[in-house]
C-alpha positions in Angstrom: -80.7 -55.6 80.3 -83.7 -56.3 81.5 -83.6 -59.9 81.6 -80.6 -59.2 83.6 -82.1 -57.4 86.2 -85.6 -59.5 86.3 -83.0 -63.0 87.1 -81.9 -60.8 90.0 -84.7 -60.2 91.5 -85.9 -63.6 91.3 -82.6 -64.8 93.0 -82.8 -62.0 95.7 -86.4 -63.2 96.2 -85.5 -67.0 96.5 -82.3 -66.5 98.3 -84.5 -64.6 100.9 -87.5 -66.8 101.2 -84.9 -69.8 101.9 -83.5 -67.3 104.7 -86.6 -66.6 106.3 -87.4 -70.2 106.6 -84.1 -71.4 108.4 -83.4 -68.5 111.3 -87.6 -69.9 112.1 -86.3 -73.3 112.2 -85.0 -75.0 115.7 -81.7 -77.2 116.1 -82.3 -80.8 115.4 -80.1 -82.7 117.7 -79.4 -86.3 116.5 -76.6 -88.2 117.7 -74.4 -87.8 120.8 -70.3 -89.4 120.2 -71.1 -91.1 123.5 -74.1 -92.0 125.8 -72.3 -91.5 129.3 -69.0 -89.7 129.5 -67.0 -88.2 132.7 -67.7 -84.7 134.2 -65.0 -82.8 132.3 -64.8 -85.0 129.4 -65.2 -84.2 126.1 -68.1 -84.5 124.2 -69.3 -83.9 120.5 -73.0 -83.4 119.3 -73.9 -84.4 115.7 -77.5 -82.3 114.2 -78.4 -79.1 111.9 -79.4 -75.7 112.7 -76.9 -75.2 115.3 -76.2 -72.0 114.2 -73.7 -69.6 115.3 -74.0 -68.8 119.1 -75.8 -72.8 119.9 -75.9 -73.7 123.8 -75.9 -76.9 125.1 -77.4 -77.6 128.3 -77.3 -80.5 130.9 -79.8 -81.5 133.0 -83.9 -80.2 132.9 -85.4 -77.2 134.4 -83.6 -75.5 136.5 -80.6 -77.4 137.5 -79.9 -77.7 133.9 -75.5 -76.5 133.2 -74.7 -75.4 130.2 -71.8 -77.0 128.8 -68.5 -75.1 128.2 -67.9 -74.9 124.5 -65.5 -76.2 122.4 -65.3 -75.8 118.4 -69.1 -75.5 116.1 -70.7 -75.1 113.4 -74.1 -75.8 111.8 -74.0 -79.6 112.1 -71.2 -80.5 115.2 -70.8 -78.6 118.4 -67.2 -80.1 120.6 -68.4 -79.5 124.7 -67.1 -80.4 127.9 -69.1 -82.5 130.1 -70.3 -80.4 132.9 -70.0 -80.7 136.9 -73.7 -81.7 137.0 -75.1 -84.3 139.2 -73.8 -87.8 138.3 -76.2 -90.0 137.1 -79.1 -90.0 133.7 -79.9 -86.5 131.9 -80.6 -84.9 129.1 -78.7 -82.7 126.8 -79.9 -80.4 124.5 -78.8 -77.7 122.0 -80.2 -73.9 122.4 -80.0 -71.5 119.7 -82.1 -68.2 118.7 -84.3 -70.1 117.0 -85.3 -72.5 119.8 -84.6 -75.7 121.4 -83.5 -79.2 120.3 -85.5 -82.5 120.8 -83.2 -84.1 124.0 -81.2 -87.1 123.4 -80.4 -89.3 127.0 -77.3 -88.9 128.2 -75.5 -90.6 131.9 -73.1 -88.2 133.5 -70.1 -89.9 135.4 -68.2 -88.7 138.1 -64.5 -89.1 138.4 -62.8 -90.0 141.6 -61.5 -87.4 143.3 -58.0 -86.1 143.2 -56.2 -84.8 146.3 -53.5 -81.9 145.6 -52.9 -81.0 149.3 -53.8 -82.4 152.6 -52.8 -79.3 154.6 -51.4 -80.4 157.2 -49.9 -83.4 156.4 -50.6 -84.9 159.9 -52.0 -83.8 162.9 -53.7 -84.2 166.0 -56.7 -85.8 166.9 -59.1 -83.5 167.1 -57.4 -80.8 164.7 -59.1 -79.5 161.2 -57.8 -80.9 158.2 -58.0 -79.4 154.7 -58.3 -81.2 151.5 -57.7 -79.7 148.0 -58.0 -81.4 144.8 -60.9 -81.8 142.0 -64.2 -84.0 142.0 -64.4 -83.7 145.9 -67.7 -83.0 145.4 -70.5 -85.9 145.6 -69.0 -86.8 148.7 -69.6 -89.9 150.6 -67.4 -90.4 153.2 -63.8 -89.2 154.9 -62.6 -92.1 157.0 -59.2 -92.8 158.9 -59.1 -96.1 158.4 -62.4 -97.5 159.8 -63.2 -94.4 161.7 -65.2 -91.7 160.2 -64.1 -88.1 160.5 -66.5 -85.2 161.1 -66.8 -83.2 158.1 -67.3 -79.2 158.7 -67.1 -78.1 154.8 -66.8 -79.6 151.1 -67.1 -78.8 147.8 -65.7 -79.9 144.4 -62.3 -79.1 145.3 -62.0 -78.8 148.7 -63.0 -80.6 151.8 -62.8 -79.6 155.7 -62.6 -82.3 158.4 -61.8 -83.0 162.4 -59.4 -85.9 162.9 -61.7 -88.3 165.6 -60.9 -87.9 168.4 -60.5 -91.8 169.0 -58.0 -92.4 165.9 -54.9 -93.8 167.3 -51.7 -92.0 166.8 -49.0 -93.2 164.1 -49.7 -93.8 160.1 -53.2 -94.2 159.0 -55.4 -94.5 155.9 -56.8 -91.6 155.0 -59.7 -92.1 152.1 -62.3 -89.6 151.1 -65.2 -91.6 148.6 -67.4 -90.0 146.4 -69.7 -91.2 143.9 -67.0 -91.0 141.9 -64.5 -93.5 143.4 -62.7 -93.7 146.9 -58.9 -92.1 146.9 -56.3 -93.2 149.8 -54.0 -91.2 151.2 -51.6 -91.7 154.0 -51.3 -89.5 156.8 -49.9 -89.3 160.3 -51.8 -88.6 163.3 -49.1 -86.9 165.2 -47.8 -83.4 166.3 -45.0 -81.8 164.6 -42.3 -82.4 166.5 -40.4 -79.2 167.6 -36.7 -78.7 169.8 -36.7 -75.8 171.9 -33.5 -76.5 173.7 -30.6 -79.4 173.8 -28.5 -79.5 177.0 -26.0 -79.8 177.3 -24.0 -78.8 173.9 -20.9 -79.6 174.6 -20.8 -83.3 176.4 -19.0 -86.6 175.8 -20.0 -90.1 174.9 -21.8 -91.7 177.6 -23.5 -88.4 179.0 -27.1 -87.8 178.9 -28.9 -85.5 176.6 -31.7 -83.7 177.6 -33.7 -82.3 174.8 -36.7 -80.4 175.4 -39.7 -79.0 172.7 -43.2 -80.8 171.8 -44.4 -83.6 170.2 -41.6 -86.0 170.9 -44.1 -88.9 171.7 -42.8 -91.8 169.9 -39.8 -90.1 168.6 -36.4 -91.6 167.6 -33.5 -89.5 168.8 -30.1 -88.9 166.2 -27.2 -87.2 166.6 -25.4 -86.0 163.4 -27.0 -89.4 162.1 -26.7 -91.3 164.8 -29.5 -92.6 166.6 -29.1 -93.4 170.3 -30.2 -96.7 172.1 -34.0 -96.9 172.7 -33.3 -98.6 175.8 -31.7 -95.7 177.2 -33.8 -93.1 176.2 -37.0 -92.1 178.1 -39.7 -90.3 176.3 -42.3 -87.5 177.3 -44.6 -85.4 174.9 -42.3 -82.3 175.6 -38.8 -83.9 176.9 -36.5 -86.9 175.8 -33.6 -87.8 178.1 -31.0 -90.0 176.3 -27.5 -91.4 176.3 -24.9 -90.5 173.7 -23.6 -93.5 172.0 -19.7 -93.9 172.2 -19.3 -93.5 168.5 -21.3 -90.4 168.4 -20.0 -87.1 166.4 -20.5 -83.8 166.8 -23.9 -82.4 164.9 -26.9 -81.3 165.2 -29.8 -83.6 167.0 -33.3 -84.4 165.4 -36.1 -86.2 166.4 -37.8 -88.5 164.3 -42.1 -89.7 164.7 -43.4 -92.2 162.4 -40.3 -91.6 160.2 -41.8 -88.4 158.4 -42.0 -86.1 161.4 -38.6 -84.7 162.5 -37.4 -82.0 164.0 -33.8 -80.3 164.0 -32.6 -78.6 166.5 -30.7 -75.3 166.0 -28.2 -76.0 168.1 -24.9 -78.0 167.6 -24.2 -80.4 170.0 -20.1 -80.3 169.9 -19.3 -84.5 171.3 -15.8 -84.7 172.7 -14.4 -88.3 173.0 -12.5 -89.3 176.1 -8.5 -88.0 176.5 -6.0 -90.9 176.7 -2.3 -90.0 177.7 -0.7 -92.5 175.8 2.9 -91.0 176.9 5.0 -88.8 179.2 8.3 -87.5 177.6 9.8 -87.1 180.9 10.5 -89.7 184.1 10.9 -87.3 186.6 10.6 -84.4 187.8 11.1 -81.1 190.1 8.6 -78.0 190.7 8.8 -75.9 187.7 9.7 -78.0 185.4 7.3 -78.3 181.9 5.9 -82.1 181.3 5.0 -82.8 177.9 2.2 -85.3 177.8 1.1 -87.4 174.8 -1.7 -88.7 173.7 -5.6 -88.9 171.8 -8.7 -85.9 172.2 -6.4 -83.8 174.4 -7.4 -80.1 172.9 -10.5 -80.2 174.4 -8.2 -80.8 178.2 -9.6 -78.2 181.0 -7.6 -79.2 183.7 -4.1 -81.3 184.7 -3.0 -82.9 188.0 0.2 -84.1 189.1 0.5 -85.7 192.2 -3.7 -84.7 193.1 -1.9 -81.3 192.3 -3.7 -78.8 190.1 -1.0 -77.9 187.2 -0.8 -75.0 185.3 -1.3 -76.0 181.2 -1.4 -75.2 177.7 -2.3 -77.2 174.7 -0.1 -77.7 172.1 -2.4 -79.8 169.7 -4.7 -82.5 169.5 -2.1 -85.1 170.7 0.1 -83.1 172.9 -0.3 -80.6 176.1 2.4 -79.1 178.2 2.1 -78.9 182.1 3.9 -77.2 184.9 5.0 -79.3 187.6 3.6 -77.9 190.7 5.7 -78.0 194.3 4.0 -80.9 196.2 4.9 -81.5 200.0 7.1 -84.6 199.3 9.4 -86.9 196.6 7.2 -89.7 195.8 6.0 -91.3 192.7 3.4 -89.3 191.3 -0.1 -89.8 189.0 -0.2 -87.4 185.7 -4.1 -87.3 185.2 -6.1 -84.9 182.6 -9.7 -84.0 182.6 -11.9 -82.3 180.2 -15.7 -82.6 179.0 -15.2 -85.9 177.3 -14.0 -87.9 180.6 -11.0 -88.3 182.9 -7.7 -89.9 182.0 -4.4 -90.8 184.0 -0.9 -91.7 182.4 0.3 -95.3 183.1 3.8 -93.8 182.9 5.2 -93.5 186.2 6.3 -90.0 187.2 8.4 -89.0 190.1 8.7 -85.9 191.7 11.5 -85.3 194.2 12.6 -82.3 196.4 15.8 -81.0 197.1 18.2 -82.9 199.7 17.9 -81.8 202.8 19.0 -82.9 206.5 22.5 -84.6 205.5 23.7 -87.0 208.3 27.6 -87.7 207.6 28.9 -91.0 208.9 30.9 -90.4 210.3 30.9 -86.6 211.0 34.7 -87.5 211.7 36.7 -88.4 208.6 40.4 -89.2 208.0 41.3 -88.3 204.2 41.4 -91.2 202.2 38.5 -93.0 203.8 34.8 -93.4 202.9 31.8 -91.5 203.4 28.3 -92.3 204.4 26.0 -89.2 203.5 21.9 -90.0 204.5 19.6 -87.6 204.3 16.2 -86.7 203.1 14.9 -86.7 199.8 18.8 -88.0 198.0 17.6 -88.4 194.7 18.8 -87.7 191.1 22.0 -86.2 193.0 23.7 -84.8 189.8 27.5 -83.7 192.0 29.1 -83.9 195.9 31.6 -82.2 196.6 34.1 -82.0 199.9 34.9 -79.0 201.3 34.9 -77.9 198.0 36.3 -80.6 196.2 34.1 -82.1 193.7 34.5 -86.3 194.5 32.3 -89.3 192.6 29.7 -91.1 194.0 30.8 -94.1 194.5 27.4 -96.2 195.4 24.0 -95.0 196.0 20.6 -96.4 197.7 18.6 -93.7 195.8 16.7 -91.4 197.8 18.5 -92.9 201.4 22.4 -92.7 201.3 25.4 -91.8 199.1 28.9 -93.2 199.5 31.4 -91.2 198.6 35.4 -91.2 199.1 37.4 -88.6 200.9 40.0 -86.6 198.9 43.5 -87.0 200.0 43.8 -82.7 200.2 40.4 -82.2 201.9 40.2 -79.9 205.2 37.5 -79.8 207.1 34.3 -77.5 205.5 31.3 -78.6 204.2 29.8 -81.2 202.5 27.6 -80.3 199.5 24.8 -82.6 198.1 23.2 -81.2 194.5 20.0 -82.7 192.8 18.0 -79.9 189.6 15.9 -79.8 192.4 18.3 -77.9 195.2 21.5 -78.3 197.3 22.0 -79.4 200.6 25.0 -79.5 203.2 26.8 -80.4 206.5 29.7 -80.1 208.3 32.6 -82.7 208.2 35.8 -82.5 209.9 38.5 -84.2 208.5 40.6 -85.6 210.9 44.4 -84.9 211.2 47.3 -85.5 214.0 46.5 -84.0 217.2 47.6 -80.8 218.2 47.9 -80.2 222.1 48.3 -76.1 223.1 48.0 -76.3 227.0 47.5 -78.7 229.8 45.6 -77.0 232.2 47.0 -77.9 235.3 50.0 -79.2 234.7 50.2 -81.6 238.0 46.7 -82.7 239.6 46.1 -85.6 242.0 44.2 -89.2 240.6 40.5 -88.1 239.7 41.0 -84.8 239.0 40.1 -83.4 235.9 42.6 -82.1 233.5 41.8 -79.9 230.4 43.9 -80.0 227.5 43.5 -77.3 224.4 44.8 -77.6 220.6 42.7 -79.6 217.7 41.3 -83.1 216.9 40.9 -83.7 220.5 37.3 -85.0 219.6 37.7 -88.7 220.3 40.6 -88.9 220.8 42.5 -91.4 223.7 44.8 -89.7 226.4 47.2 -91.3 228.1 49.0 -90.5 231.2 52.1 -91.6 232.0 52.2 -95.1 234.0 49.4 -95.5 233.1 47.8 -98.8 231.3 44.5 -97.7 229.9 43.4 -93.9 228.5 42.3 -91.5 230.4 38.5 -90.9 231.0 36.2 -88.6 229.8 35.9 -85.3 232.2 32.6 -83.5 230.7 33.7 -82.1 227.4 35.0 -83.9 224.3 35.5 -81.4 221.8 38.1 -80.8 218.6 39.6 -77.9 220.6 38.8 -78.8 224.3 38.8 -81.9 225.6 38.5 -82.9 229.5 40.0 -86.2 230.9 40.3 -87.4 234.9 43.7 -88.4 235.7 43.5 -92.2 236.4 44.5 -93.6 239.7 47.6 -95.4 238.2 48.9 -92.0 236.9 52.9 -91.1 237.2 54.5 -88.0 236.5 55.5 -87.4 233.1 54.1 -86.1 229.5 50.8 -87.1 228.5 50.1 -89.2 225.1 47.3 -88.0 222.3 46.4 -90.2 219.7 43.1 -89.7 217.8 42.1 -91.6 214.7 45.8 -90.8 212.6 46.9 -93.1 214.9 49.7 -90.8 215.3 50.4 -89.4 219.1 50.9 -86.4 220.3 53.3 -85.8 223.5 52.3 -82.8 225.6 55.2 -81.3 228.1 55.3 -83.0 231.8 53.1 -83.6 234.1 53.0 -84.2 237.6 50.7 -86.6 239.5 50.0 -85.3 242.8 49.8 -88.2 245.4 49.0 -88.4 249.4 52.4 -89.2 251.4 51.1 -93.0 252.9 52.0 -95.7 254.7 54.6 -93.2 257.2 56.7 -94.5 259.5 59.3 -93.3 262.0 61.8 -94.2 264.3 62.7 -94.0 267.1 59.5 -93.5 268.6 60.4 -90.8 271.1 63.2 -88.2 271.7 63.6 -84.7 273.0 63.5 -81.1 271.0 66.6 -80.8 268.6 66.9 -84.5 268.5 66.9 -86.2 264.9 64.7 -88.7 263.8 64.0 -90.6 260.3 60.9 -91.5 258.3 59.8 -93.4 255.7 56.9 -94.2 253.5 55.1 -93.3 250.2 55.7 -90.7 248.0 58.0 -89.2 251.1 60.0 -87.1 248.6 57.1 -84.9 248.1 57.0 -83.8 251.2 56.6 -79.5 251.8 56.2 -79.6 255.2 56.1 -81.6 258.6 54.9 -80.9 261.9 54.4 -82.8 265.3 52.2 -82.9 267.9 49.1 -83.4 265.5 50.3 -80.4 263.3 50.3 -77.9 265.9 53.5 -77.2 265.9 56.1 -75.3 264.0 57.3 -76.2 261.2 60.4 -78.8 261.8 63.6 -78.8 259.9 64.0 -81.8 257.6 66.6 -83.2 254.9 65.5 -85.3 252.4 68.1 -89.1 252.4 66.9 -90.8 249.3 63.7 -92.6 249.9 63.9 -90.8 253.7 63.9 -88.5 255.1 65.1 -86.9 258.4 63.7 -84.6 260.5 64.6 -82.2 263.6 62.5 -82.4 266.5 61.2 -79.2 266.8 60.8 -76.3 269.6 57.2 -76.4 271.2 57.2 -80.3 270.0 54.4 -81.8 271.8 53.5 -85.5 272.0 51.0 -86.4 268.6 51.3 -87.3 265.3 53.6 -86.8 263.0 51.8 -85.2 259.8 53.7 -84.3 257.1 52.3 -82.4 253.5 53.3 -82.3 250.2 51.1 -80.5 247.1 49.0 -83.0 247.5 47.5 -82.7 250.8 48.6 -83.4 254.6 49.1 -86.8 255.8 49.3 -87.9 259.1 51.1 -90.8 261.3 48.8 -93.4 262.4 51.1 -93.8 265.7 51.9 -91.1 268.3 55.4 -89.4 268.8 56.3 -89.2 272.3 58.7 -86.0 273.2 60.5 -86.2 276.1 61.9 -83.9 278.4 
């Protein structure tokens, strides 16, 4: 036993002399895995003594880094390659018990890594901000050849002005450290942004006013659609363009430098020009509905017919339905529709007609049987006719002028009636029949007096007097149911003749034709009261009355012989003429009767 516990001792004793000699004892550093390496790379040391807490440092004095640690243990240690200054140092191992020898070592700095370039582009003079890694050891921040104005930087982030002398458009932006140079692009333009588009709903062809900032250099679309450059004019804050004639409805964005675009929140609704393609309907009258055919017609805010606003309503894409409207006259009419995407007008003809009006019968005078002229105003699409209420054909027509129409065999005189859909018109016709003679007012007159007769169809019609070779002339009124004649010079006693356009005559009761007694003679050529003398001459039977001495006398006695007559000289009788009177008047001897005692 005690040999047992003396070999314990001695161990216990050895175990801690060799204990006290290695915590006294520095770290030996020998071999590095690399002599240069990149910040952030790994790293692994190769010595004894590193005990359990070693540090390894970078760099001498006081800008020496200690190196984050990887995996150790007495004879390797694993670090990471601190952010120290690139170029030669020397690393070393730390511990409690001191420091380790260093071994040379050549940092290297990696090029630098750009995560964000906030913003993306810019004006010139606006602050850029750069985040990445290895930004630090900085160099230079250039666009293109022109060096931007740096405000702040540091290993992962760098703060710059864009130079005010940069152009605008795509440009190389490179930030060079010691570590390498990196290129990025980046766009020296504003954002662009659309306020307003005006108008939103439009047609192809119309300009487009869009307003907002930034538009410089911008490329206008519509739903896709980018307009014509050469019709588009460009400010900062407006663009004024021309919608393309295949251009859809959408929204509108402008494009700079292909990156920058800007939508607008707006829809612009594009309607494409209405085309009437058809009208289902020729003709027609005020009131009457129009369907009219054709392309883009639900977007239609307005319809004329005839330069006449007409009521509306759209059935569909491809059809509307418009009220005629009353114009002032028939004529042949333009159908034209309007709404935001343009103007169109039918190629269709369309007429429009009013109802007849101011019928002219020819002539106004009609035997049944015969023909009948009827002119007027506005005589078109006349659908019936009738005659005094007999319906009859039409048997030609000059549309709009005249109809010719027949004359039923059982018409009376009445109205004419003239229908169209758009109204009715109508004039008086008298249908002609035999004459009918009531009175002859007087019923004896002398040559060129007037004479009235009354009945019916006197209107025209030709009287002749008896004896006499032509009819008699018109005396002031030529009516149906008056009619005034003057009896002719040639004019004997007897009825008068009436024949109007029957051609059948008429004979009124007798009449007498007053005539002058003329050419008077006497004989002898003088004789005493009581005695009896004879004379002759015209129309002597007539005679009423006869008296000598110039008329003055009494009233002599006479007898009437045949074609003379004779007469009693009578008491008072004093030398004269000889005048004698019938109804017609009192005519007197040209020579003197002598009376003698």
């Amino acid at each position: 036993m005690k040999s047992l516990g003396l070999l314990f001792f001695l161990l216990s004793t050895l175990i801690g002399v060799t204990s006290c000699r290695v915590q006294h004892s520095p770290p030996e550093l020998i071999k590095l895995s690399a002599s240069k390496a990149y910040v952030d790379q790994s790293l692994t040391l190769t010595g004894y003594q590193f005990g359990s807490e070693p540090t390894v440092m970078f760099g001498v004095g006081a800008g020496a880094l200690s190196a984050p640690m990887g995996s150790h243990d007495e004879t390797t240690i694993q670090v990471t390659v601190p952010r120290v200054a690139p170029g030669n140092t020397q690393v070393r191992v730390q511990t409690q018990e001191g420091t380790s020898d260093p071994l040379p070592f050549t940092v290297l700095q990696p090029a630098p890594i750009i995560t964000t370039i906030t913003p993306a582009n810019g004006l010139q003079g606006q602050s850029i901000t750069v985040t990445g890694d290895y930004l630090n050891q900085l160099q230079r921040v250039r666009f293109n050849d022109i060096d931007a104005v740096v405000q702040d930087s540091s290993a992962k982030k760098i703060t710059f002005l864009i130079p005010a002398t940069v152009p605008r458009g795509p440009q190389a932006l490179a930030i060079a450290t010691i570590g390498g140079e990196v290129v990025n692009r980046f766009i020296v333009a504003g954002t662009p942004q659309i306020t307003s588009v005006s108008p939103v709903n439009t047609k192809p062809g119309a300009e487009l006013v869009i307003q907002g900032k930034n538009f410089t250099d911008g490329i206008v679309s519509i739903n896709g659609l980018t307009t014509d450059k050469t019709l588009t004019t460009i400010k900062d804050t407006e663009i004024r363009t021309i919608i393309p004639a295949t251009a859809t409805s959408g929204r509108v964005t402008v494009q700079v430098f292909e990156t920058l675009v800007a939508t607008s929140t707006d829809t612009v609704k594009i309607f494409q020009p209405p085309f009437i393609t058809h009208l289902l309907a020729q003709d027609g009258i005020a009131g009457d509905k129009l369907v009219i055919e054709g392309r883009n017609m639900s977007q239609i805010t307005s319809v004329s017919i005839g330069n006449a606003p007409a009521t509306f309503r759209i059935l569909s894409d491809t059809q509307i339905e418009a009220v005629v409207p009353a114009l002032p006259a028939s004529a042949q009419v333009s159908v034209s529709a309007s709404g935001i995407g343009g103007n169109t007008t039918a190629t269709d003809p369309f007429f429009f007609y009013l109802g007849p009006s101011n019928l002219v019968l020819n002539p106004a005078r009609q035997l049944r049987g015969k023909t009948l002229t009827i002119s007027g105003k506005n005589l078109y699409r006349i659908t019936a006719v009738s005659i005094s209420g007999i319906p009859v054909p039409i048997t030609s027509r000059n549309e709009g002028i005249d109809l010719l129409v027949g004359v039923p065999t059982t018409a009376v005189s009445g109205s004419v009636t003239v229908t169209s859909r758009a109204g009715t018109a109508s004039a008086p016709l008298v249908i002609v029949q035999k004459a009918i003679v009531s009175d002859v007012i007087p019923l004896t007159a002398r040559p060129g007096e007037r004479v009235v007769l009354r009945g019916d169809y006197l209107k025209d019609a030709q009287i002749f007097f008896t004896g006499s070779a032509a009819a008699a002339v018109d005396g002031g009124k030529n009516e149906d149911t008056e009619r005034w004649v003057t009896v002719p010079a040639d004019a004997q006693t007897g009825p008068l003749r009436v024949t109007n356009l029957t051609n059948e005559t008429t004979t009124t009761a007798a009449f007498t034709v007053l005539r002058l007694i003329s050419g008077v003679d006497f004989t002898p050529k003088s004789g005493k009261v009581g005695d009896d003398i004879i004379l002759t001459g015209q129309n002597i039977a007539t005679v009423q009355e006869i008296r000598f001495g110039n008329g003055a006398s009494t009233a002599a006695k006479f007898a009437i012989e045949g074609a003379t007559i004779r007469v009693t000289i009578p008491t008072g009788a004093t030398t004269g003429q000889i005048c004698l009177t019938n109804a017609a008047g009192t005519t007197c001897t040209s020579a003197s009767f002598t009376v003698t005692k």
